[in-house]
Structure formats: C-alpha cells, structure tokens
N, C-alpha and C positions, 0 to 999 in steps of 0.2 A: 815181364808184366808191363803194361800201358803206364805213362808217366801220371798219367792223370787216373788211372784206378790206384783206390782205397782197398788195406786190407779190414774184412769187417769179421768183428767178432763181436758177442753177445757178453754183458756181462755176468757173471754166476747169480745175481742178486735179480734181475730178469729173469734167468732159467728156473730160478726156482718159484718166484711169486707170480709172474704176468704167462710164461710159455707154460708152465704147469697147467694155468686157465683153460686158456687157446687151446691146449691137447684135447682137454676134458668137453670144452664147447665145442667144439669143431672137429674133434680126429683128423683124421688124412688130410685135410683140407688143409690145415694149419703148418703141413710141411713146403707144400707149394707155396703157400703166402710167405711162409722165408726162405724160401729160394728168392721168392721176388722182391725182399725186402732187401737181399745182400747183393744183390744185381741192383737195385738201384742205390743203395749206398753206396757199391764199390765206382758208382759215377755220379756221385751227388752234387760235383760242380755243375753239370749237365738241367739237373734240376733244378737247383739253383738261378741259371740262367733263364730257364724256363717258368719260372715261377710253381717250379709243381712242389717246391718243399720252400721253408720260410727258417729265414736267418736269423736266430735268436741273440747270438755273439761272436764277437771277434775278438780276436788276442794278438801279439803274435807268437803265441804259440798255442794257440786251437781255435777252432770254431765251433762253434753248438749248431745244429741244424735241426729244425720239426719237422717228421715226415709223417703225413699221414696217410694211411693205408687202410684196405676193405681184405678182410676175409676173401680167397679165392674162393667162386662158386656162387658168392650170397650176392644180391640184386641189390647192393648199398653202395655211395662212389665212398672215396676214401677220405672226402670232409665231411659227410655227414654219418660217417660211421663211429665217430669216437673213440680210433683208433689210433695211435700214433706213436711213434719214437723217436727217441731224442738221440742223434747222431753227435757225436766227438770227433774232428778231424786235428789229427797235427798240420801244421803249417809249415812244420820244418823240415817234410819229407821222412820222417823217423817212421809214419804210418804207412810209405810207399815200397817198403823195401818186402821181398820175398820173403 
C-alpha cells in the first residue's frame, strides 16, 4: 500500500441513516459516488493540498477533514450539492497499515 494512502471505512451509524437515503434517492448511482468517495479519502492529503476538501482539526493524533461530494450522474458540483463527509485520519500511521 502507498505510504500516503488511507484505509477508508464507513461507520455502521452512516450505513444505516445517511447511505440507507443515498440508496433510496439515487440507486445505482450511489455505489459509483462511493467508490469515488473512498478513492479520494484514501488520498485526502492530495486534497487537502489542493484545497478540494477543508481542514476542520488537528491533533496529534487525527485530523477531521470536510469533504464535499455530488451524486455521480446529477449536474450539481460537490459545494453546492449539500453533500459532505467528515473524514477521521490517524496521524500515527495506525490508519496506513494493510
């Protein structure tokens, strides 16, 4: 694995209230849009440097990250779609490992 990819997982308390939604509003479309949500988390320093996601907190031991995202397919960008999620990274490498 890349030193600088993140492993990304959803929490159960997402899956149940926010991706339940997503299923229901969007079907199919909703599995593309997190494939692309855990390809850009799993290099969200990248975004970061780029300004495409915003740094809510530092620790050292995590950072909070806002990432806002569009529905794959729908004609909205991903700030004014009112979509978003809040990323958790460790800083200690504990998140880097296979």
């Amino acid at each position: 694995m890349d030193p600088s990819s993140y492993r990304v997982e959803f929490a159960d308390f997402s899956e149940k209230h926010y991706i339940k939604k997503f299923l229901k509003d969007y079907k199919n479309k909703w599995f593309a849009t997190k494939l692309t949500i855990i390809a850009v988390c799993e290099r969200i320093d990248n975004m970061l440097l780029y300004k495409r996601a915003d740094l809510i907190s530092v620790s050292s031991v995590y950072k909070l990250v806002k990432l806002d995202f569009a529905v794959e397919g729908t004609k909205t960008s991903p700030k004014s779609s009112g979509n978003r999620c809040i990323s958790c990274q460790s800083t200690n490498n504990c998140g880097n490992e296979s």
